[in-house]
Backbone atoms as SQL, in Angstrom:
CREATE TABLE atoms (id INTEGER PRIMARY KEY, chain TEXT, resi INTEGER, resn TEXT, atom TEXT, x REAL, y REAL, z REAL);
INSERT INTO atoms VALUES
  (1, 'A', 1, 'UNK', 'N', -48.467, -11.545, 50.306),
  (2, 'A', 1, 'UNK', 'CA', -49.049, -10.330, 49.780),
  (3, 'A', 1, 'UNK', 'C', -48.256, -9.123, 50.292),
  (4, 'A', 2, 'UNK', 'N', -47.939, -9.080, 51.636),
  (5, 'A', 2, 'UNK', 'CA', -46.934, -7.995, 52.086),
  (6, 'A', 2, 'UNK', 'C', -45.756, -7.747, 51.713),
  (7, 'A', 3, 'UNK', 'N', -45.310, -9.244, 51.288),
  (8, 'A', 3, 'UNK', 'CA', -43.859, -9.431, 50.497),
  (9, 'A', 3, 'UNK', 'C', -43.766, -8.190, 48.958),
  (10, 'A', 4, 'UNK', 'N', -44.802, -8.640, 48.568),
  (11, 'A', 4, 'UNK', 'CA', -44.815, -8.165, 46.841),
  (12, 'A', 4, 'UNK', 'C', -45.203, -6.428, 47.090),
  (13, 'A', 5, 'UNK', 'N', -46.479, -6.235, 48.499),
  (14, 'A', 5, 'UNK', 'CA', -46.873, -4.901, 48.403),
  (15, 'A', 5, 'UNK', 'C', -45.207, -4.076, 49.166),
  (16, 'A', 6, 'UNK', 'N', -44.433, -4.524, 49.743),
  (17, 'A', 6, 'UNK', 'CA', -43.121, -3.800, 49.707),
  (18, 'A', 6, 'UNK', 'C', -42.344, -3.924, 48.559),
  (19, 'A', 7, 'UNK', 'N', -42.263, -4.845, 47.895),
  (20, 'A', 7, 'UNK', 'CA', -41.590, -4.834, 46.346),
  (21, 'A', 7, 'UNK', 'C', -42.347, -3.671, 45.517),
  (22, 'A', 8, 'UNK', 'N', -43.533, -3.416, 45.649),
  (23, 'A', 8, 'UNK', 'CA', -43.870, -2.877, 44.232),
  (24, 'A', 8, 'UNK', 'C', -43.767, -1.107, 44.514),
  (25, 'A', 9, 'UNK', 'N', -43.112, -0.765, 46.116),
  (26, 'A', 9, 'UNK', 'CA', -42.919, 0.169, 46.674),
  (27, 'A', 9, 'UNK', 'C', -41.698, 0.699, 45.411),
  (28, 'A', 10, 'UNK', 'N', -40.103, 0.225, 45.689),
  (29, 'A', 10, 'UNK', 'CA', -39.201, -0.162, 45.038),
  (30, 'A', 10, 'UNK', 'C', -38.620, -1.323, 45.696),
  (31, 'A', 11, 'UNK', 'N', -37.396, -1.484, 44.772),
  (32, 'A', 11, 'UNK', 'CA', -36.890, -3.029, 44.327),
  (33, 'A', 11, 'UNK', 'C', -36.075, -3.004, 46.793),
  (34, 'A', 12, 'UNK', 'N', -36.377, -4.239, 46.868),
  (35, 'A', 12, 'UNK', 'CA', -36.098, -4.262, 48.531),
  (36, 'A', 12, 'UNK', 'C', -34.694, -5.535, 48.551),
  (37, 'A', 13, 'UNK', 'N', -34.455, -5.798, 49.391),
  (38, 'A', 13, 'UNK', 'CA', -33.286, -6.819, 49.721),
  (39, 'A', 13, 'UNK', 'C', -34.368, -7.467, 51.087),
  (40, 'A', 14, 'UNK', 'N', -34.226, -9.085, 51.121),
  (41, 'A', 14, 'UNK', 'CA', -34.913, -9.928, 52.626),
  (42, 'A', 14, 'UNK', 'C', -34.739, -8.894, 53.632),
  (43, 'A', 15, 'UNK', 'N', -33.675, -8.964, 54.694),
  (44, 'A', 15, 'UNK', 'CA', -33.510, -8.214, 55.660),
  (45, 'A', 15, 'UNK', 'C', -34.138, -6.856, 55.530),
  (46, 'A', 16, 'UNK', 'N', -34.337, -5.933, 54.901),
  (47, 'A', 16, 'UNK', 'CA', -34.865, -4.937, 54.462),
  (48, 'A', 16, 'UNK', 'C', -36.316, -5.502, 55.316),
  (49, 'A', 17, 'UNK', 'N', -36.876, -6.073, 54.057),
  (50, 'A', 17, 'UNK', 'CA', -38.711, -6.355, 54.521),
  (51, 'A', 17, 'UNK', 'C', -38.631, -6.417, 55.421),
  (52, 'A', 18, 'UNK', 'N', -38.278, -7.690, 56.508),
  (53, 'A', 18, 'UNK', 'CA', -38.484, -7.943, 57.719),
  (54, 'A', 18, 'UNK', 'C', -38.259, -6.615, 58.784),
  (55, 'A', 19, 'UNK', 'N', -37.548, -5.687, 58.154),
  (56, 'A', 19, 'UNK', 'CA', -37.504, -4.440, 59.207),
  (57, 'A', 19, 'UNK', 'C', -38.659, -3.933, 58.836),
  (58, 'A', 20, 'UNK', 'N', -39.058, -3.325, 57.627),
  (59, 'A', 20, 'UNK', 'CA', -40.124, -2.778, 57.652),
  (60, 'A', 20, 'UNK', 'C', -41.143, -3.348, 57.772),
  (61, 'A', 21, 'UNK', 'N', -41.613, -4.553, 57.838),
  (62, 'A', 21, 'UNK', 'CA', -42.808, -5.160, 58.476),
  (63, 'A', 21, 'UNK', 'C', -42.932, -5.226, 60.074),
  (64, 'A', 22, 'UNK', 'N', -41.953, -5.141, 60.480),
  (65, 'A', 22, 'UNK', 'CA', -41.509, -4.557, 61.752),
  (66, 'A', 22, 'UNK', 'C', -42.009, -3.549, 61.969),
  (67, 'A', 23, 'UNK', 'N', -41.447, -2.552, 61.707),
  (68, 'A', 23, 'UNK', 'CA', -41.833, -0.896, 61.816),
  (69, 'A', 23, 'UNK', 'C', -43.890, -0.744, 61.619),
  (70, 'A', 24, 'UNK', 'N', -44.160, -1.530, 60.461),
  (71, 'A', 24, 'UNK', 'CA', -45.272, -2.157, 60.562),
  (72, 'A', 24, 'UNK', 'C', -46.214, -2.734, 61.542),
  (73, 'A', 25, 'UNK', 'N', -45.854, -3.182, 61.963),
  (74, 'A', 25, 'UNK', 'CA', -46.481, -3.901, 63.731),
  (75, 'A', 25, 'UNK', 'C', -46.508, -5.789, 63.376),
  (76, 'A', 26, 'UNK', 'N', -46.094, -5.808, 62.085),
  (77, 'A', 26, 'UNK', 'CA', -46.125, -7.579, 62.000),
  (78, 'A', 26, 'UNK', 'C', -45.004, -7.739, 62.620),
  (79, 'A', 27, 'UNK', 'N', -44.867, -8.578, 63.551),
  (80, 'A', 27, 'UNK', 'CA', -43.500, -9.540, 64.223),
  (81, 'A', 27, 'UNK', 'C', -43.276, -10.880, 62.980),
  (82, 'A', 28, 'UNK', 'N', -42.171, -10.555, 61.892),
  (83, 'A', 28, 'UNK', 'CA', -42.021, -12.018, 61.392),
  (84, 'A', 28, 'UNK', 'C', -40.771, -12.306, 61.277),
  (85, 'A', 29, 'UNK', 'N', -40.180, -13.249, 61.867),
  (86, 'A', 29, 'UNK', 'CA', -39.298, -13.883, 61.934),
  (87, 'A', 29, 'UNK', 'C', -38.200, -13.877, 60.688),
  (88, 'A', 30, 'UNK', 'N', -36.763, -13.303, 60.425),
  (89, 'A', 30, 'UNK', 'CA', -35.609, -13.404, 59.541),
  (90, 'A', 30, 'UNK', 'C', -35.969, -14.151, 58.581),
  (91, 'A', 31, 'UNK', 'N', -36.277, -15.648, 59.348),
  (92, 'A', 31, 'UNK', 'CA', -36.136, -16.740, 59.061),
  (93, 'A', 31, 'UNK', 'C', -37.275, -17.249, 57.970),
  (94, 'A', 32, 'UNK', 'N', -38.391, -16.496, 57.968),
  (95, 'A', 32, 'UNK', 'CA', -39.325, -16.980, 57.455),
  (96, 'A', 32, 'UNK', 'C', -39.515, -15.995, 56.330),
  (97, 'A', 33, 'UNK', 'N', -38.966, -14.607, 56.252),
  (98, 'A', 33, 'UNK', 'CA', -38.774, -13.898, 54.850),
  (99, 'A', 33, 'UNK', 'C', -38.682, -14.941, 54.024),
  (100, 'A', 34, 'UNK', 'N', -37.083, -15.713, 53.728),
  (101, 'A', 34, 'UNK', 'CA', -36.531, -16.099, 52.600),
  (102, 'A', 34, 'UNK', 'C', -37.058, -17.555, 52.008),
  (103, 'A', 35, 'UNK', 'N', -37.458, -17.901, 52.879),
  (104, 'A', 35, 'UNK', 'CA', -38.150, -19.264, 52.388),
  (105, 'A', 35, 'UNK', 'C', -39.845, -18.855, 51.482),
  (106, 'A', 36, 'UNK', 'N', -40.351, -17.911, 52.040),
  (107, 'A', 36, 'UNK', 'CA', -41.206, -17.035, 51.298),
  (108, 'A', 36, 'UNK', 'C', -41.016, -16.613, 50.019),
  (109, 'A', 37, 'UNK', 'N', -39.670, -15.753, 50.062),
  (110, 'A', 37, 'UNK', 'CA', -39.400, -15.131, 48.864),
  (111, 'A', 37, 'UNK', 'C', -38.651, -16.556, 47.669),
  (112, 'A', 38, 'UNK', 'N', -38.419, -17.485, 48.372),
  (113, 'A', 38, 'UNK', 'CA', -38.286, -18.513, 47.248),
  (114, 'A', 38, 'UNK', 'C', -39.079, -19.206, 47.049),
  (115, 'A', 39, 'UNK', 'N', -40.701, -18.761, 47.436),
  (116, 'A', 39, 'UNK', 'CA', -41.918, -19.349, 46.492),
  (117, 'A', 39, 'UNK', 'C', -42.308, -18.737, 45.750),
  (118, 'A', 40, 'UNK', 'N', -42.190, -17.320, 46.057),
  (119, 'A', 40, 'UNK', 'CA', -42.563, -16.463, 44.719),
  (120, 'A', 40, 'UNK', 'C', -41.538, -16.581, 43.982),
  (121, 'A', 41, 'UNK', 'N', -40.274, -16.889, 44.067),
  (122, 'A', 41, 'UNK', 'CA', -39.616, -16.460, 42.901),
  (123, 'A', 41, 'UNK', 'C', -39.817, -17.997, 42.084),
  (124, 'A', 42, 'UNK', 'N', -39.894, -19.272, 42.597),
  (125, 'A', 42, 'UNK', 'CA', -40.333, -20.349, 42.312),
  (126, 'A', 42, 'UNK', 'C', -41.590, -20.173, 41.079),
  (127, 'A', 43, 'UNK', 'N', -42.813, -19.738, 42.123),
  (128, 'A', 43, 'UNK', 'CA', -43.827, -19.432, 41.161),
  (129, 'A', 43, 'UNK', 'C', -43.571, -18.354, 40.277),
  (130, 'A', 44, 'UNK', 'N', -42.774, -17.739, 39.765),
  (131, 'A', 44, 'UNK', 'CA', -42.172, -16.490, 39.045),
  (132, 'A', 44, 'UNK', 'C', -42.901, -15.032, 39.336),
  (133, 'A', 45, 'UNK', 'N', -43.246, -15.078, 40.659),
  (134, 'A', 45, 'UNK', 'CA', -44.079, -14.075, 40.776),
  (135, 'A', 45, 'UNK', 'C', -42.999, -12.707, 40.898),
  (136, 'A', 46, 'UNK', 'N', -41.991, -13.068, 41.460),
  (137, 'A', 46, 'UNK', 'CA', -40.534, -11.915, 41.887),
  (138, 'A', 46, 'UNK', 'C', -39.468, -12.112, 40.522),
  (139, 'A', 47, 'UNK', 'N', -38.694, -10.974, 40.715),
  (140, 'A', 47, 'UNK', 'CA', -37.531, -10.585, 39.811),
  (141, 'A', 47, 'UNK', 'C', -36.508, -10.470, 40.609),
  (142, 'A', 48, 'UNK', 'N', -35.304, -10.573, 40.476),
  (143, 'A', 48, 'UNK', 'CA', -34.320, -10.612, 41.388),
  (144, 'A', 48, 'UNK', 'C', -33.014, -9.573, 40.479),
  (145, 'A', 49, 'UNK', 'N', -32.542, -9.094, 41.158),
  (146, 'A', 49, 'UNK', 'CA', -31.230, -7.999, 40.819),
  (147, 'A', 49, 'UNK', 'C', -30.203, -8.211, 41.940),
  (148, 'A', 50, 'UNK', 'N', -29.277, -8.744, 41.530),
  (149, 'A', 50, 'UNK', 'CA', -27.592, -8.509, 42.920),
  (150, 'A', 50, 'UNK', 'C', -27.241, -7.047, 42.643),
  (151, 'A', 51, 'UNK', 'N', -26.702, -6.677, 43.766),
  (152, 'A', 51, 'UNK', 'CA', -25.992, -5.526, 43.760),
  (153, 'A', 51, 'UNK', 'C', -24.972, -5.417, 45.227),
  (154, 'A', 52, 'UNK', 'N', -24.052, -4.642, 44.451),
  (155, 'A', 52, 'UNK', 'CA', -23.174, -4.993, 45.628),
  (156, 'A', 52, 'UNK', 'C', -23.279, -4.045, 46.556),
  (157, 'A', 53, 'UNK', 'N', -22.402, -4.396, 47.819),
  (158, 'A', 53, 'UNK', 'CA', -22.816, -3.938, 49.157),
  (159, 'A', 53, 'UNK', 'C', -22.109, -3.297, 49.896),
  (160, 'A', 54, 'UNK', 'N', -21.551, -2.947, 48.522),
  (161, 'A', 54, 'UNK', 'CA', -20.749, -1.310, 49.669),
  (162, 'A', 54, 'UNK', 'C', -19.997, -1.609, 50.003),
  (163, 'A', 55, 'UNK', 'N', -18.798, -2.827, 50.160),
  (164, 'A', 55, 'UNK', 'CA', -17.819, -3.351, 50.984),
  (165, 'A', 55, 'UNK', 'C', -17.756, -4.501, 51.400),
  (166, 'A', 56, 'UNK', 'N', -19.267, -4.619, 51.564),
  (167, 'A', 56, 'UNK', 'CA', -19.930, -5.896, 52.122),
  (168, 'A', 56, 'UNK', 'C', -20.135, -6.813, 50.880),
  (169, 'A', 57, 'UNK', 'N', -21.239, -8.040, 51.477),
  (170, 'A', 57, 'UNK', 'CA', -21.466, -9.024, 50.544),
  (171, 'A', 57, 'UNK', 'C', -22.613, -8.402, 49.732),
  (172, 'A', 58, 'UNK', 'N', -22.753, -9.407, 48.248),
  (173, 'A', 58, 'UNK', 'CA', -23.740, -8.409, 47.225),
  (174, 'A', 58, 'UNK', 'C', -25.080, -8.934, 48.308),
  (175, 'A', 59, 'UNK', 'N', -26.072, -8.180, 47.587),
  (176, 'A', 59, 'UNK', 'CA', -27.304, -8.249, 48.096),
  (177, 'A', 59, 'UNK', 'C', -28.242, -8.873, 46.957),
  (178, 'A', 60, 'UNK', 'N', -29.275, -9.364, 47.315),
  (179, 'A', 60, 'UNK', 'CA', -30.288, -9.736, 46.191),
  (180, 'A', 60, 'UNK', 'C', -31.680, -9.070, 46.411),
  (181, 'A', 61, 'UNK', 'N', -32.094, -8.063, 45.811),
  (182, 'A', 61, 'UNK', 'CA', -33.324, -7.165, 45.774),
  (183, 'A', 61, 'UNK', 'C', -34.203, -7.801, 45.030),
  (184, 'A', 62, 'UNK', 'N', -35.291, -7.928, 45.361),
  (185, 'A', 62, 'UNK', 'CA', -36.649, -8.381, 44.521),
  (186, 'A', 62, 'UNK', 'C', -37.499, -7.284, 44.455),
  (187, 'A', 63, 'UNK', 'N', -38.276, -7.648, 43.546),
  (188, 'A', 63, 'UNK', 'CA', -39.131, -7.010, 42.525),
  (189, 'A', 63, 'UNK', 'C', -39.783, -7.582, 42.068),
  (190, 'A', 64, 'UNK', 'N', -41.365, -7.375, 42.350),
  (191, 'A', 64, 'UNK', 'CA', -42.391, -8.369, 41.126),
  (192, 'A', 64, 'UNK', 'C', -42.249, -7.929, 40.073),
  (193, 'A', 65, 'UNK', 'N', -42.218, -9.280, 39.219),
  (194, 'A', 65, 'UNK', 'CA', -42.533, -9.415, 38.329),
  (195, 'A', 65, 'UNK', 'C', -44.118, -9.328, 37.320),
  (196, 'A', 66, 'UNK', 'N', -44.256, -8.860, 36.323),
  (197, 'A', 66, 'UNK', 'CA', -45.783, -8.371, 35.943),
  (198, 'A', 66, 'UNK', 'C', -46.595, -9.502, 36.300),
  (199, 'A', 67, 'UNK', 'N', -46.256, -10.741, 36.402),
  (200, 'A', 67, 'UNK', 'CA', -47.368, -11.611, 37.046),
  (201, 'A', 67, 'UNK', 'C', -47.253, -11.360, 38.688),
  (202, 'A', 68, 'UNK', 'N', -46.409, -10.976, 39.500),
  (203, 'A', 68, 'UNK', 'CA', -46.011, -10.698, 40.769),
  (204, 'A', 68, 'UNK', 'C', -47.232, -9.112, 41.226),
  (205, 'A', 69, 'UNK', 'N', -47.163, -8.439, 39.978),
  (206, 'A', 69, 'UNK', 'CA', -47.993, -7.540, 40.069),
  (207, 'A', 69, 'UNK', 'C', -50.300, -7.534, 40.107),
  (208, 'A', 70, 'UNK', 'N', -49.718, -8.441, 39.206),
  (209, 'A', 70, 'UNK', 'CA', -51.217, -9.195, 39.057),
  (210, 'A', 70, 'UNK', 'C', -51.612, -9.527, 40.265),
  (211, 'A', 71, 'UNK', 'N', -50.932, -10.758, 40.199),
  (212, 'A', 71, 'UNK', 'CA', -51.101, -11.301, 42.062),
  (213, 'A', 71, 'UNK', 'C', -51.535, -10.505, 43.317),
  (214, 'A', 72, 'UNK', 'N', -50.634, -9.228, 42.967),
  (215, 'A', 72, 'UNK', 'CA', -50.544, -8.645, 44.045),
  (216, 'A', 72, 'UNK', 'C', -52.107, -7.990, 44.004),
  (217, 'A', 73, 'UNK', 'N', -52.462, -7.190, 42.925),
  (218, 'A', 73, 'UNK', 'CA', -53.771, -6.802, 42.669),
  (219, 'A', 73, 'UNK', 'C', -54.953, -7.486, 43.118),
  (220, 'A', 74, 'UNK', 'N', -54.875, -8.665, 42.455),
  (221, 'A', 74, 'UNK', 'CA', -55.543, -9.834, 42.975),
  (222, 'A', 74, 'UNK', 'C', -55.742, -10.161, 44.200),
  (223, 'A', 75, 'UNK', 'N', -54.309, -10.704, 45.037),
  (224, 'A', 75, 'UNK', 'CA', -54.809, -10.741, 46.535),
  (225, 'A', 75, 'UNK', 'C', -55.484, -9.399, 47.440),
  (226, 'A', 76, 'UNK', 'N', -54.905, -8.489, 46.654),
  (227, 'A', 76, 'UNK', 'CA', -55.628, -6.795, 47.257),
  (228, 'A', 76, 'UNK', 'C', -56.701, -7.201, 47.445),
  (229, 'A', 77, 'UNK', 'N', -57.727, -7.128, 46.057),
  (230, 'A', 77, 'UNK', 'CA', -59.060, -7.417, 45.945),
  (231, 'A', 77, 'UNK', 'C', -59.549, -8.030, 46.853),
  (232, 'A', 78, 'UNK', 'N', -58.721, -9.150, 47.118),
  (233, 'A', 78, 'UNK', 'CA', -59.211, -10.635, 47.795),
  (234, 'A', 78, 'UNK', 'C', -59.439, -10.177, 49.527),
  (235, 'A', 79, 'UNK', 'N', -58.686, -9.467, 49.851),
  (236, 'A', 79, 'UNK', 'CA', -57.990, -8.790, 51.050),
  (237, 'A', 79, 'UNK', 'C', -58.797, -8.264, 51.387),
  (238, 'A', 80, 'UNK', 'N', -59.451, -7.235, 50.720),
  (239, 'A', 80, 'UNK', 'CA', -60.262, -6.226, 50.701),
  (240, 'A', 80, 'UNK', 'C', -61.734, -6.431, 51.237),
  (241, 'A', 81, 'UNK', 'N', -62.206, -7.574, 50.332),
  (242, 'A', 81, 'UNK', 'CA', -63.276, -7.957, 50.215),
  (243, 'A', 81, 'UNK', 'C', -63.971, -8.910, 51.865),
  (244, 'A', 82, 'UNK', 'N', -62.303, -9.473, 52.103),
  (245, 'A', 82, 'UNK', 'CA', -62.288, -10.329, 53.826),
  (246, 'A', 82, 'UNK', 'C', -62.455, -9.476, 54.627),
  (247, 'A', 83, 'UNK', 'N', -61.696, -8.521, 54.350),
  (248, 'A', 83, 'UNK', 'CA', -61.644, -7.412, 55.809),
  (249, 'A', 83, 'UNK', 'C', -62.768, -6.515, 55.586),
  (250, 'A', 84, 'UNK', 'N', -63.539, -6.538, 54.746),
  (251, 'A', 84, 'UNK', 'CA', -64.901, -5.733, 54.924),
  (252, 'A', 84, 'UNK', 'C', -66.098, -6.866, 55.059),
  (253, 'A', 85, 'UNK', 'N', -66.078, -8.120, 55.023),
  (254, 'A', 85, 'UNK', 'CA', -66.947, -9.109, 55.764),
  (255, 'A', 85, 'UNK', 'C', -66.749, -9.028, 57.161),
  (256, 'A', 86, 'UNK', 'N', -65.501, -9.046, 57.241),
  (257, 'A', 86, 'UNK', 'CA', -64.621, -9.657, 59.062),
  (258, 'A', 86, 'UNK', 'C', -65.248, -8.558, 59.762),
  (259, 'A', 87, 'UNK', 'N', -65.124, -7.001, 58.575),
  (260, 'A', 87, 'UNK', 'CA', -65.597, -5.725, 59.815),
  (261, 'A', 87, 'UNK', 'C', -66.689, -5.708, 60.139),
  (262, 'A', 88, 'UNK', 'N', -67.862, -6.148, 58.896),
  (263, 'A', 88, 'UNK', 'CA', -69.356, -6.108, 59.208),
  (264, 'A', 88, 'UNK', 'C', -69.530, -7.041, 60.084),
  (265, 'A', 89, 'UNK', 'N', -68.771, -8.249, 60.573),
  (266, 'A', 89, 'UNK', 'CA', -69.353, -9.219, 61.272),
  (267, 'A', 89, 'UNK', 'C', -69.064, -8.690, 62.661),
  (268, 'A', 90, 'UNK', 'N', -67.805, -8.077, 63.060),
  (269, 'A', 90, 'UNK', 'CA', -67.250, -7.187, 64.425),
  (270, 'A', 90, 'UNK', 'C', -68.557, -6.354, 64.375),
  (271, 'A', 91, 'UNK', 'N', -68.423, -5.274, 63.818),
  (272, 'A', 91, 'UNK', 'CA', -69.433, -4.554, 63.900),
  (273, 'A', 91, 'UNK', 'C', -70.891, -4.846, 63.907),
  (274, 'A', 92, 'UNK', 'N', -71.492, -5.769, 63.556),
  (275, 'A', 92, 'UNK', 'CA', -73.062, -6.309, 63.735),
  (276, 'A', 92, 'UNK', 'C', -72.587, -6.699, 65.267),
  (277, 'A', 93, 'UNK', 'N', -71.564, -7.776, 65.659),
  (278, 'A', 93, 'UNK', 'CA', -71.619, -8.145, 67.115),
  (279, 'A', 93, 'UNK', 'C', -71.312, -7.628, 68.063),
  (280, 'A', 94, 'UNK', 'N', -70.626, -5.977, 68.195),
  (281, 'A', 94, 'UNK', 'CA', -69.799, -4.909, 68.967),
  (282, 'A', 94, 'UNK', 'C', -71.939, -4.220, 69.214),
  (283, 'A', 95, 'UNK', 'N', -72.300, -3.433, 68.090),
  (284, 'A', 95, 'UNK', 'CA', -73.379, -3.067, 68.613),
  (285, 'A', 95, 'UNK', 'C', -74.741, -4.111, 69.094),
  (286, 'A', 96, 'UNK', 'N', -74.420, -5.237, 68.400),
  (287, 'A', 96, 'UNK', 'CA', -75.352, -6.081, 70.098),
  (288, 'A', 96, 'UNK', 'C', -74.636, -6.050, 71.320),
  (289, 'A', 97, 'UNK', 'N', -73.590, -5.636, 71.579),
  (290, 'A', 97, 'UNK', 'CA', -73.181, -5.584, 72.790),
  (291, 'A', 97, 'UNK', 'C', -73.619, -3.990, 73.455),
  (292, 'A', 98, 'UNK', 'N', -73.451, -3.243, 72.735),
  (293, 'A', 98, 'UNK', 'CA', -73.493, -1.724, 73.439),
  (294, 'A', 98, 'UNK', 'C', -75.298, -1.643, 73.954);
């Protein structure tokens, strides 16, 4: 879900995400971006664009795709709906404590 909500920012390159999920406060591993991003693109949820790199090697930027977008909506919802159970349940058990 974090993958696609930085894609739908604009179009990103792997290394990219992993910094800004960084900057983020998630610690995730290089390593575990790209094996990620080849399930969505598997499930066709991502779009992919090369572009070259300035000198360097090309890059491959993703981008959801309109089902990538759905998804993304979708897990929002889904997201949404956990973390306002998870809070009422903190919160019912934080004020039996006070």
């Amino acid at each position: 879900m974090c993958l696609l909500a930085l894609m739908a920012e604009s179009p990103v390159y792997g290394y990219e995400m992993a910094v800004r999920l960084a900057k983020a406060g998630l610690d995730v591993a290089d390593g575990s971006i790209y094996p990620a991003l080849a399930r969505l693109r598997k499930r066709q949820l991502v779009e992919i664009e090369r572009r070259s790199g300035g000198g360097g090697p090309a890059r491959t930027y993703y981008r959801p795709s309109e089902a990538g977008m759905q998804m993304l909506r979708s897990w929002s919802s889904d997201w949404s709906a956990f973390a306002t159970s998870i809070g009422t349940i903190i919160n019912q058990t934080t004020r039996k404590e006070s």
